[in-house]
C-alpha positions as CSV (number, residue, x, y, z in Angstrom):
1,X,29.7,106.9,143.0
2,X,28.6,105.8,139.3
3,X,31.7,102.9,138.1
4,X,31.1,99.9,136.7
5,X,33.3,97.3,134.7
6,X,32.7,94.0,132.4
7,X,34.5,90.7,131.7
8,X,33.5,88.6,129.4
9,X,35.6,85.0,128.4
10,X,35.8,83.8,125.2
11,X,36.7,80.4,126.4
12,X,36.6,79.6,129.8
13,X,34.3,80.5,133.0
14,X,34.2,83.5,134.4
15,X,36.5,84.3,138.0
16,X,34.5,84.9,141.0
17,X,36.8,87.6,142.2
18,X,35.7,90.9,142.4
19,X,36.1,93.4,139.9
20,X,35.3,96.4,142.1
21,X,35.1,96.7,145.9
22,X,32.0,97.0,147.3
23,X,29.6,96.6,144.4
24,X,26.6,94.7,143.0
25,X,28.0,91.5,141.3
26,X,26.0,90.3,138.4
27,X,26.7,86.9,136.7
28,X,24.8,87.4,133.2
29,X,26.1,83.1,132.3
30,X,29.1,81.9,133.0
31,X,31.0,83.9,130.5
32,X,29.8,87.6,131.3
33,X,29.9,89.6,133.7
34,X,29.4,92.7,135.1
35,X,30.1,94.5,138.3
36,X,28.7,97.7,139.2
37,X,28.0,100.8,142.2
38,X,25.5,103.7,140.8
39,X,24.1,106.4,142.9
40,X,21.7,107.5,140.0
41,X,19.1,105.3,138.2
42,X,20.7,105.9,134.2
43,X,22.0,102.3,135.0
44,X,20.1,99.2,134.1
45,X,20.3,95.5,133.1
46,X,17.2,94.1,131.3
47,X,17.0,90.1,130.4
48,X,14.7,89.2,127.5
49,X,14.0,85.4,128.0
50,X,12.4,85.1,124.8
51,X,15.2,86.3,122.7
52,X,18.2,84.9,125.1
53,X,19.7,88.7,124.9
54,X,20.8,90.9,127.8
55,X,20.7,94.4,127.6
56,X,22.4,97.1,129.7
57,X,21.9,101.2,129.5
58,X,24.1,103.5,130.8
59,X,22.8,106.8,130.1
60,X,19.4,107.5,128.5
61,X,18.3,106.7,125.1
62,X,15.4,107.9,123.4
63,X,13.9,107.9,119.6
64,X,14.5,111.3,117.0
65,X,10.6,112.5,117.8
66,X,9.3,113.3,121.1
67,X,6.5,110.1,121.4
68,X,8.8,107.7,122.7
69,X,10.4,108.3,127.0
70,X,13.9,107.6,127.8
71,X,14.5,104.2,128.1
72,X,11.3,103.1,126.9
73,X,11.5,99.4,127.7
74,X,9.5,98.4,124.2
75,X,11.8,101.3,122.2
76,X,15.2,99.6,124.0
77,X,13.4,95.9,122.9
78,X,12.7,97.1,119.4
79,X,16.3,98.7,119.0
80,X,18.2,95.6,120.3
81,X,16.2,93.3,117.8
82,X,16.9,95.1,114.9
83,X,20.7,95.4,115.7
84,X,20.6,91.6,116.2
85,X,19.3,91.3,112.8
86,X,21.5,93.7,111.1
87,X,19.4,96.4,110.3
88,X,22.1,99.0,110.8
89,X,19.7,102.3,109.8
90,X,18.0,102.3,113.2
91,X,21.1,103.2,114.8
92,X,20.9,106.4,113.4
93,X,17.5,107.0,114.9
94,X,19.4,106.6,118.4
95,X,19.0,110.3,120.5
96,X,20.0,111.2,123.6
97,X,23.4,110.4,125.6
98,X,24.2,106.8,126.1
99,X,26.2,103.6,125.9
100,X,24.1,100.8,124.7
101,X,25.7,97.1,126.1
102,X,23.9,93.9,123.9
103,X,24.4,90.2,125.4
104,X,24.2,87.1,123.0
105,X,23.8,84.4,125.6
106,X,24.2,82.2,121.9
107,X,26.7,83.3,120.6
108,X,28.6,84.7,123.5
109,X,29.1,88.5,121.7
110,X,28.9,91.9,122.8
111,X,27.9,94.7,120.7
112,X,28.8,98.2,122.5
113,X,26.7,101.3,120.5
114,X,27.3,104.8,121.4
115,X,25.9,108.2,121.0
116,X,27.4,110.5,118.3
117,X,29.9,112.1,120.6
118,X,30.7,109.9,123.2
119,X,29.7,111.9,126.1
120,X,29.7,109.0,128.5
121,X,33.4,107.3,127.9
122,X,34.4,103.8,127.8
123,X,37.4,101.8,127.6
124,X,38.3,98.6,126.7
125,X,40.7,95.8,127.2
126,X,40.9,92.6,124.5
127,X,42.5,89.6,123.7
128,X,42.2,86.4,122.7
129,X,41.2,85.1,126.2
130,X,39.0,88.2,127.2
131,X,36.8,91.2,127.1
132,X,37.0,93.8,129.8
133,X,35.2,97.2,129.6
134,X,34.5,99.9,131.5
135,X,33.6,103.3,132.2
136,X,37.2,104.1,134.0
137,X,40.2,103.0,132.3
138,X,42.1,103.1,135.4
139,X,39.8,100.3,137.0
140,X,40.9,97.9,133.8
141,X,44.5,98.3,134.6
142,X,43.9,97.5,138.1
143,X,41.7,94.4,138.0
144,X,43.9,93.2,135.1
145,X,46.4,93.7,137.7
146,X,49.3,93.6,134.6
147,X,52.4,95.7,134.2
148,X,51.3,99.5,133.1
149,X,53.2,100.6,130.0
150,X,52.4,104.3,129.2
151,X,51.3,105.6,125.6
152,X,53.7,108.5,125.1
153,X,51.6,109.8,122.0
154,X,48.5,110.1,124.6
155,X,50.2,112.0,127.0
156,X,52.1,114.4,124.6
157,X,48.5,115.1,123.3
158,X,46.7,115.7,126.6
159,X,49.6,118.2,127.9
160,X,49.4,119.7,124.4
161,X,45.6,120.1,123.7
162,X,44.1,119.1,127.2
163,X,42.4,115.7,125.7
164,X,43.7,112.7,124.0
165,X,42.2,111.8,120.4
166,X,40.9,108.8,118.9
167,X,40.9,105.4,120.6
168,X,44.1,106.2,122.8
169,X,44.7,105.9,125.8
170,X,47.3,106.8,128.9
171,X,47.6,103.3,128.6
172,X,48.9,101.2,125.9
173,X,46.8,98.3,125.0
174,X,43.5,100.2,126.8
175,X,41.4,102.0,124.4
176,X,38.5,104.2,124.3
177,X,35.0,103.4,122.2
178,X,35.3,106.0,119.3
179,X,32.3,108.4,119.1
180,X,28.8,107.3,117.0
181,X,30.3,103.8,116.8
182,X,29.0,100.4,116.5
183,X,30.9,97.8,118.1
184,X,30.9,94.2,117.7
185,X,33.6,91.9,120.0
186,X,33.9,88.3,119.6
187,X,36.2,85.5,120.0
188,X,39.0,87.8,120.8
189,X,38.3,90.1,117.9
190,X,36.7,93.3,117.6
191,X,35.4,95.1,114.6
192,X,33.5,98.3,114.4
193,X,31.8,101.0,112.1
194,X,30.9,104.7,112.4
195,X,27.4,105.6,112.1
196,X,27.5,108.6,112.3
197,X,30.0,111.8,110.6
198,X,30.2,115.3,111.2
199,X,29.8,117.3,108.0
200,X,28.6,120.4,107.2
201,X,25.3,120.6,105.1
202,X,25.1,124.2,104.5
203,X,21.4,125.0,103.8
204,X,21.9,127.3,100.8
205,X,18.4,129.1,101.4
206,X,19.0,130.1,105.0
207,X,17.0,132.5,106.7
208,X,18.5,133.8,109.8
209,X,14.1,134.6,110.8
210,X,13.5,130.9,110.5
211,X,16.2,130.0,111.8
212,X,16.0,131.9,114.8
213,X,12.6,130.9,115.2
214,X,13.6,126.5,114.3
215,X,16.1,127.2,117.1
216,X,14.2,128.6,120.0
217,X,10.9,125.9,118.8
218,X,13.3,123.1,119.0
219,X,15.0,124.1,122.5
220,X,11.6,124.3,123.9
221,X,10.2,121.1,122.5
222,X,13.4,119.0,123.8
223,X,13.0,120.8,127.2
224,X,9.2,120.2,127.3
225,X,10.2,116.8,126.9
226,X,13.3,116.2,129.3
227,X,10.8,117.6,131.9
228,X,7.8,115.6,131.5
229,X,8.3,113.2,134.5
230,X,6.7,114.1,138.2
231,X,10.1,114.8,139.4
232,X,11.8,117.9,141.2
233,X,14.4,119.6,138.7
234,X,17.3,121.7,139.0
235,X,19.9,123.4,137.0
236,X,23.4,124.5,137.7
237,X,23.3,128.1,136.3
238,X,25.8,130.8,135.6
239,X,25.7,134.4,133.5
240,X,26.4,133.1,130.3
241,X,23.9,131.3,127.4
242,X,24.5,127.7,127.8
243,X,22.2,127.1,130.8
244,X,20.6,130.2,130.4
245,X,19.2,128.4,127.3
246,X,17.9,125.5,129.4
247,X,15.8,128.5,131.4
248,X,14.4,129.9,128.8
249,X,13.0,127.2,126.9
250,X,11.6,125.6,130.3
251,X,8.4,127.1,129.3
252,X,6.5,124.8,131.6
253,X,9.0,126.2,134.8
254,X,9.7,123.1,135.9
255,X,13.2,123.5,136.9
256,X,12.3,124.8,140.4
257,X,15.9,124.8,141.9
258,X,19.1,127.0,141.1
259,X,22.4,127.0,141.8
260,X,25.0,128.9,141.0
261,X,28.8,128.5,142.6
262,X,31.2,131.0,143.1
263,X,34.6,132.1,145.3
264,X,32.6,135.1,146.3
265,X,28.8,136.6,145.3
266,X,30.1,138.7,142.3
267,X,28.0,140.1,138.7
268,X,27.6,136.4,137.3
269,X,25.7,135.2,140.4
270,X,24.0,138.1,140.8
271,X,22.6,137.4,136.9
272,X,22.0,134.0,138.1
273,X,19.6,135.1,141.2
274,X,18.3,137.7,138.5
275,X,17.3,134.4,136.3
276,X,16.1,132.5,138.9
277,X,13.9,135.2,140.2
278,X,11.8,135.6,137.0
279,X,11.3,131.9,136.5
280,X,10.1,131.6,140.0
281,X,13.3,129.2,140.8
282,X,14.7,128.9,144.2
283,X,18.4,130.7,144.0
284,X,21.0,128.8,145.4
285,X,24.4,130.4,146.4
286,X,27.3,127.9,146.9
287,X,30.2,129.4,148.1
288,X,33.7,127.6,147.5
289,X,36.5,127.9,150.4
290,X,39.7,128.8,149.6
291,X,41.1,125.5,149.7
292,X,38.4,123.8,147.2
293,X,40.7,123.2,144.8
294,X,43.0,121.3,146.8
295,X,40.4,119.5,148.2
296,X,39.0,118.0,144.7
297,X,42.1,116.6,143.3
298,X,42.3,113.4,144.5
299,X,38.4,112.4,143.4
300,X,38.5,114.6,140.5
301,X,41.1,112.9,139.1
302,X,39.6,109.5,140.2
303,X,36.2,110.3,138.1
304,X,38.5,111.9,135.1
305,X,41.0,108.7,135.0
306,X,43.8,111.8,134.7
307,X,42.7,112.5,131.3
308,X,41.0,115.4,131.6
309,X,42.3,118.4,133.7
310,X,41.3,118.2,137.5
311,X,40.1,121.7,137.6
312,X,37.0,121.2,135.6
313,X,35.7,119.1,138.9
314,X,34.0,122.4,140.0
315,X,30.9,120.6,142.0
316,X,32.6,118.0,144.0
317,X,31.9,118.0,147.3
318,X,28.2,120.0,146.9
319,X,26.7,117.2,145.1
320,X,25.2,115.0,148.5
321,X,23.4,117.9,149.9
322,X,21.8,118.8,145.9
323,X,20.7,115.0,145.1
324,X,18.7,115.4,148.4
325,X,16.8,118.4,146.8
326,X,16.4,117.7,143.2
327,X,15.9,114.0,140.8
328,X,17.5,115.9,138.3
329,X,19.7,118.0,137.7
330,X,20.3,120.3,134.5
331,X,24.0,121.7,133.4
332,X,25.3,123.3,130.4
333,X,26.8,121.1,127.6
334,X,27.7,121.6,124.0
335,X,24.8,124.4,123.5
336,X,26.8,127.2,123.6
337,X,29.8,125.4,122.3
338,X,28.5,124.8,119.2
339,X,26.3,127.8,118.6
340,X,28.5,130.3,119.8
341,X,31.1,130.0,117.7
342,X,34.3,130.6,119.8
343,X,36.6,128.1,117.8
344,X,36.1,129.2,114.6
345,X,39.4,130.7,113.5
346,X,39.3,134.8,113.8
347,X,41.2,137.3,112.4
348,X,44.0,138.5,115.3
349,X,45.8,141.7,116.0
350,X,49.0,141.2,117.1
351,X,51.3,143.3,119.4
352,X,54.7,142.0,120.8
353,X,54.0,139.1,123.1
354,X,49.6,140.1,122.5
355,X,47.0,138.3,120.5
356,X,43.7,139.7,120.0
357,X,41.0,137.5,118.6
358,X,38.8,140.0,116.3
359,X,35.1,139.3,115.4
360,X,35.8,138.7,112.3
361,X,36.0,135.5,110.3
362,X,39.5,134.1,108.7
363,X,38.6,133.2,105.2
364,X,41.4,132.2,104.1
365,X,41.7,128.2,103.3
366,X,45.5,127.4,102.7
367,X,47.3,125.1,104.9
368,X,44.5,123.6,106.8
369,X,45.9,121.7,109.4
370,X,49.1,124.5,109.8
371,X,45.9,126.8,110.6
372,X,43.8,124.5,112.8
373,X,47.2,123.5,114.9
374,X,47.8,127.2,115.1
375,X,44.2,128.1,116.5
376,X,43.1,125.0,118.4
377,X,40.9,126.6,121.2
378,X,42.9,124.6,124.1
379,X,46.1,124.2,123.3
380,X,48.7,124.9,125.5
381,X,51.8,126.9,124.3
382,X,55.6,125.7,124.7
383,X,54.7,122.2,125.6
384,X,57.6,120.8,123.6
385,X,60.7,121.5,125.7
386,X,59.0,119.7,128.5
387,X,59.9,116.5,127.6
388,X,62.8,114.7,127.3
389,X,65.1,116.1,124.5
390,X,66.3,112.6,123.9
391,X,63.0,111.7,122.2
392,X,64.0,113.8,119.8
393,X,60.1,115.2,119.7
394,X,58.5,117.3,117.3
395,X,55.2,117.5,119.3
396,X,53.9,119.8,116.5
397,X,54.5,117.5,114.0
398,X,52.9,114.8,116.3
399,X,49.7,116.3,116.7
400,X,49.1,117.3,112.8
401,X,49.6,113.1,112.3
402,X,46.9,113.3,114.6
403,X,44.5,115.5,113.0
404,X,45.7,114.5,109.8
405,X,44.2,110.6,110.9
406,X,41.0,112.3,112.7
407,X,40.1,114.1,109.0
408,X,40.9,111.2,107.2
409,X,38.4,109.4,109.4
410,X,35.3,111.7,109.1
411,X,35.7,113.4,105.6
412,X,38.1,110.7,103.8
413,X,40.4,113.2,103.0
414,X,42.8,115.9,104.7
415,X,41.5,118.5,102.0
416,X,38.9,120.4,104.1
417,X,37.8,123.9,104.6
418,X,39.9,125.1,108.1
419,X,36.9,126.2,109.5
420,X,34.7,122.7,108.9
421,X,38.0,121.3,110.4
422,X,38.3,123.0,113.3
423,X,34.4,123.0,113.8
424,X,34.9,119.0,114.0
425,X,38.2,118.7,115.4
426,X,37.0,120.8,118.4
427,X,33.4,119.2,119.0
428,X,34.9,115.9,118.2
429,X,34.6,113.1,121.2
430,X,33.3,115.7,123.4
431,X,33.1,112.8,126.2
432,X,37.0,113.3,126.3
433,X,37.0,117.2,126.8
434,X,38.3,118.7,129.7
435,X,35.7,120.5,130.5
436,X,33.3,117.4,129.8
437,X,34.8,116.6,133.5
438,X,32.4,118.3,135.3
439,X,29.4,116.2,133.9
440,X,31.0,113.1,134.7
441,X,31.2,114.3,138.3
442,X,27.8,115.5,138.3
443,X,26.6,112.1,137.2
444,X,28.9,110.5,139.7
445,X,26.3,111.2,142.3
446,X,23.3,112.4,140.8
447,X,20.9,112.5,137.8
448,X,21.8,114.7,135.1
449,X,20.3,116.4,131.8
450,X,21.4,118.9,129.3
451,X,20.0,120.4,126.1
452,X,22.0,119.0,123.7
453,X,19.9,116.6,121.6
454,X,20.6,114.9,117.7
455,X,18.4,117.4,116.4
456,X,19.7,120.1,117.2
457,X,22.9,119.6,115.8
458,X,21.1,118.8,112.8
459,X,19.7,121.6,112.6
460,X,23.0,123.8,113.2
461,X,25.4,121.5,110.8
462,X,23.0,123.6,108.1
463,X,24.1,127.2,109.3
464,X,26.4,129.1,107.3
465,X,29.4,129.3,109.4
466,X,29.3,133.3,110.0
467,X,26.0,132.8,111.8
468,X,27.7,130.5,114.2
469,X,30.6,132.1,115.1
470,X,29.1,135.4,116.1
471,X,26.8,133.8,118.6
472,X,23.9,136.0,117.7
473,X,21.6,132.9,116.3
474,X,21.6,131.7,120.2
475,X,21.2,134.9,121.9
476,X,18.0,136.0,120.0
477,X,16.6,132.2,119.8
478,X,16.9,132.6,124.1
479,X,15.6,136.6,124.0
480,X,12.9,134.6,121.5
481,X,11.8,132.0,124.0
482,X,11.4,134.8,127.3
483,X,12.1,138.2,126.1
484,X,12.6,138.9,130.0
485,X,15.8,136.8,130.5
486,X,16.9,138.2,126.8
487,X,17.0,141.6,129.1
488,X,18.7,140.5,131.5
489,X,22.6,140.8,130.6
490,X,25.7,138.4,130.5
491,X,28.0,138.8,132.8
492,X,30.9,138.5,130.2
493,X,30.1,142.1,128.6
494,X,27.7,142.9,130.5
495,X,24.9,144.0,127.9
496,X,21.5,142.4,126.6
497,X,20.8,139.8,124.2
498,X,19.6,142.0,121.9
499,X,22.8,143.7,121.3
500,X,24.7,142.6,118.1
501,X,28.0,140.5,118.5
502,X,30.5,143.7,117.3
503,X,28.9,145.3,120.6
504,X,29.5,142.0,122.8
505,X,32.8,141.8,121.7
506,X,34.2,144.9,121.8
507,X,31.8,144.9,125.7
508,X,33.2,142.0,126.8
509,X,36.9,142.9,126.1
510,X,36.8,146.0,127.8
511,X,35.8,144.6,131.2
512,X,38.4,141.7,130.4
513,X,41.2,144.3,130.5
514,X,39.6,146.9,133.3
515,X,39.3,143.7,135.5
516,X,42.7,143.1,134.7
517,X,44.4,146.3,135.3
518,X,41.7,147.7,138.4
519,X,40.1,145.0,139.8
520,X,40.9,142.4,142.6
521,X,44.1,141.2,142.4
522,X,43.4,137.8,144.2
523,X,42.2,134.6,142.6
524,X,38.5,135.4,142.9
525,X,36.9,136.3,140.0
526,X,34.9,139.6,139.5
527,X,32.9,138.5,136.3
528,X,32.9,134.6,136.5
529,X,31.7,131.7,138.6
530,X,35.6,129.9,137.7
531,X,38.4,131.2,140.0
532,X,41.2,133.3,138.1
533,X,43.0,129.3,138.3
534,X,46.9,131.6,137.4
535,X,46.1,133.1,140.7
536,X,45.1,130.3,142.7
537,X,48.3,128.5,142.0
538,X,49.9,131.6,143.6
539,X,48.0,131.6,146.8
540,X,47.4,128.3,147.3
541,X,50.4,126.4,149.0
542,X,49.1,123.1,149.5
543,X,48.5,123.4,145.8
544,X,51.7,124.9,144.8
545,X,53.4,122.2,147.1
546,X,51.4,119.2,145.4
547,X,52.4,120.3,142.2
548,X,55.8,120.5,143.4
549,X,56.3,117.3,145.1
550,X,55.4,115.9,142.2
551,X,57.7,116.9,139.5
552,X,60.5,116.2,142.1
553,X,59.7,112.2,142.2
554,X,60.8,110.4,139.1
555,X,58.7,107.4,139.5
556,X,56.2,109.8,138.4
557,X,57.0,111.8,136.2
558,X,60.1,109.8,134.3
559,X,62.7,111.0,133.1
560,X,62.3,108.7,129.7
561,X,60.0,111.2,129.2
562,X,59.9,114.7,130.8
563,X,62.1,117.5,131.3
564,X,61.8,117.6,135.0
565,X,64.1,120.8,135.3
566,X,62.4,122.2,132.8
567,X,59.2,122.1,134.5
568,X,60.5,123.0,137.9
569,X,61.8,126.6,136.3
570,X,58.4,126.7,135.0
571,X,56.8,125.9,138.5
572,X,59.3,128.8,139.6
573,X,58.5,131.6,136.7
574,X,54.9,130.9,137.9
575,X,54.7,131.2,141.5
576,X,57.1,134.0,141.5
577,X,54.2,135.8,138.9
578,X,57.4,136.2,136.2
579,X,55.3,134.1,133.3
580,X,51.9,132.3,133.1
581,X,51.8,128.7,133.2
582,X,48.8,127.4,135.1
583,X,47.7,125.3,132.1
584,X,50.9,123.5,132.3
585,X,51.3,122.9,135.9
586,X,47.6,121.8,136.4
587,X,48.3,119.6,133.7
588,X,51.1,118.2,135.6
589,X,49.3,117.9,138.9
590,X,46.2,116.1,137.2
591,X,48.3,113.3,135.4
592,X,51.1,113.1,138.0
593,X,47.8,112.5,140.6
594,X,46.5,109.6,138.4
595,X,50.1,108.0,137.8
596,X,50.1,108.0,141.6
597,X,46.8,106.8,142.0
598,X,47.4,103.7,139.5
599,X,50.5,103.1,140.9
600,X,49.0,102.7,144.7
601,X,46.3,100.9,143.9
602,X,47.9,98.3,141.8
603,X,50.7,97.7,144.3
């Protein structure tokens, strides 16, 4: 378990009660402090006498060159003081993934800094009395033990694009830390600026050569360094580039531990053994039972405070048995994401009821935020009739405010290329993805690394976007860094790195629609470590009657807000396999879980 949760008083002493059961209870002075359980060691509290500061880490923070170790205590000393002083430019120095927490014992303030896309969440709670912040909103709510009013704009956007935007919460009056942020609270006030924007900075002399060869030097140098400790390493790996990345560029094959999770031992963990093979890894199959996905909900949600979808707790339950093996464990995130290109807005083919995504780039540039609505890589379709007609919602509408105030943030006007929109709209606050999930599980109970580093989006904010959005920059960096695991195919189309992305595509589509028409039937997947989730629903009773039992109690989901009949014809088109709406109902289960959940534990 990896929680933890801060007061601080802006007038009076603080309470002695506890903030969470079972924890360490640290009194920083009599106006802050902090209560905490960690499993892993990315959690510490240093004191610096001579200064009168506190300082607290979650996460790991390192320098922009490799000289300087995570967490360096001299680096985290030199940092603090020149935040003190106001000398604002070191903060964009700051690498790695992290939440830095400073103390004034003098002046009683807290400044919160985070890393440029927020992949380790907090919330917060302020007024004039009090500051309370956290890494679970839910544990706010609880210990401030007040009367839950629900933000109706954050749940229309979670059901609608799977994450809420911005500072919003579930709950009104608790707010999330906005990414690459500096944050200063005091005397019931808060005030804050971005250090941080994501813009493109097209280089206009690229070289695909150098870039290929920048790429594939970088990976290796970042994973030289996230592996210079005497510790044992591992990686969750599946058939795809992401963590096959991480492989590659562990030049020095210190990652000595695999594993690879699936419903049944199909092509993508048979490229995993493949991988783990040639790098002299130990191959670890973990096979899921058919009631896995039942099992998770309850924690999944917990670790996700209900904001992300439930599903994307894939390791839950394995994690124990893997923190006995490895110190550190090494997963996928934001690698293949950003150099792979799959948001960019494509050209379609349509027929009836069928969209086909072509590999082709939509150059067009009229009615930005029409187009980005349109082609938002997680949104889920006919959301609106879900909810209570006597809102009178135009949920479209809704969400274009949204990305209308997100633009406005990071480019200071709505006027921007679709695709530089999208690009940021999609990467944007990446600690509030669904998928982002399954690292906070991960670090729940152990350890964890991934690839992603400051410089390497640097380095891909200057590639034209056609480079990006075919994928082919990534796959010959990889084929680059071990031409052997460049042979070695995905399991998506089942060819080599070296083929060109017209070939992956038009690959990967055909087994996509043979699986679908001559393949297994069931909910395990023939080409993927993820269960086909439509399926699952089907099968899976104690899932189907979860989901059920659910939109049948009001107190859960209200009728001031939701459709419930609606979503019970839905629940019925789905189970009977009439129309598709897994999305939907997962959606369901995962926030109707955590309004339970809150509701319990505050009662």
């Amino acid at each position: 378990m990896r929680k933890y949760i801060g007061e601080l008083l802006f007038e009076e002493t603080v309470s002695m009660r506890n903030m969470i059961p079972f924890s360490i209870n640290k009194d920083i002075d009599e106006r802050f402090r902090i209560d905490y359980v960690s499993n892993t060691n990315d959690f510490n509290i240093h004191h610096f006498a001579d200064t009168d500061i506190t300082l607290i880490i979650d996460g790991e923070l390192y320098s922009n060159d490799f000289n300087i170790k995570a967490n360096d205590k001299h680096f985290l000393r030199k940092i603090m003081l020149d935040i003190i002083e106001n000398k604002f430019n070191t903060i964009e120095e700051l690498n790695g993934s992290f939440n830095l927490i400073i103390y004034s014992h003098k002046s009683k303030e807290i400044k919160i800094i985070n890393d440029r896309f927020a992949t380790r969440p907090v919330y917060y709670f302020l007024d004039e009395k009090r500051l309370l912040f956290s890494n679970r909103m839910s544990e706010i709510a609880i210990y401030n033990n007040s009367k839950v009013n629900l933000n109706y704009k954050a749940i229309i956007e979670f059901f609608k694009l799977q994450m809420v935007f911005g500072s919003k919460t579930f709950i009104e009056n608790i707010y999330s830390l906005e990414k690459a942020t500096l944050n200063n609270f005091s005397k019931g006030k808060m005030t804050n600026f971005r250090y941080w924007s994501f813009n493109h900075h097209i280089d206009k002399n690229f070289s695909e050569k150098k870039y290929i060869s920048d790429l594939s030097d970088l990976m290796k140098q970042i994973m030289c360094f996230k592996t210079e400790e005497n510790m044992k390493y591992g990686v969750f790996l599946s058939g795809g580039l992401d963590s096959r990345a991480i492989m590659a560029a562990d030049i020095n094959n210190k990652i000595s531990q695999v594993y690879t999770l699936g419903d049944s031992f199909n092509i993508e963990c048979d490229i995993s053994k493949s991988i783990a093979e040639h790098k002299g890894a130990k191959f670890n199959y973990i096979e899921r039972e058919s009631n896995h996905y039942y099992n998770i909900i309850k924690d999944s949600v917990e670790i996700g405070d209900g904001m992300h979808n439930y599903l994307n707790g894939h390791f839950i339950g394995f994690l124990d048995q893997i923190s006995q093996d490895v110190d550190i464990i090494f997963n996928g995130s934001l690698i293949e994401q950003f150099w792979q290109g799959s948001k960019f807005i494509k050209k379609n083919l349509q027929f009836r009821q069928y969209k086909l995504s072509l590999p082709f780039i939509d150059k067009s540039k009229d009615n930005s935020i029409d187009k980005v609505l349109e082609n938002f890589p997680r949104k889920v379709p006919n959301i609106d009739e879900i909810f209570n007609k006597d809102l009178d919602l135009d949920v479209d509408l809704l969400i274009k405010n949204t990305f209308k105030e997100m633009l406005e943030s990071n480019f200071q006007t709505i006027d921007v290329d679709p695709q530089e929109a999208i690009d940021y709209l999609a990467c944007d606050s990446y600690g509030r993805y669904s998928s982002h999930l399954n690292q906070l599980c991960i670090n729940n109970e152990v350890n964890y690394r991934t690839i992603y580093d400051n410089r390497l989006i640097d380095l891909l904010l200057k590639v034209p976007i056609k480079y990006r959005a075919s994928g082919d920059l990534l796959r010959k960096a990889i084929a680059r860094l071990d031409l052997e695991i460049g042979r070695i195919p995905l399991s998506s189309s089942r060819l080599s790195l070296k083929r060109n992305y017209n070939l992956q595509w038009l690959a990967t589509n055909y087994h996509r629609v043979y699986n679908k028409l001559y393949k297994s039937k069931n909910y395990k997947s023939e080409n993927y470590s993820w269960p086909n989730y439509s399926r699952l629903i089907i099968e899976n009773k104690k899932i189907q009657q979860n989901i059920l039992s659910i939109i049948e109690d009001s107190s859960i989901l209200s009728d001031k807000i939701f459709d419930r009949e609606i979503l019970k014809e839905k629940f019925n088109q789905h189970v009977h396999g009439i129309k598709d709406h897994e999305r939907l109902l997962t959606q369901v289960l995962t926030f109707g879980e955590w309004h339970k959940m809150i509701k319990r534990r505050m009662s």
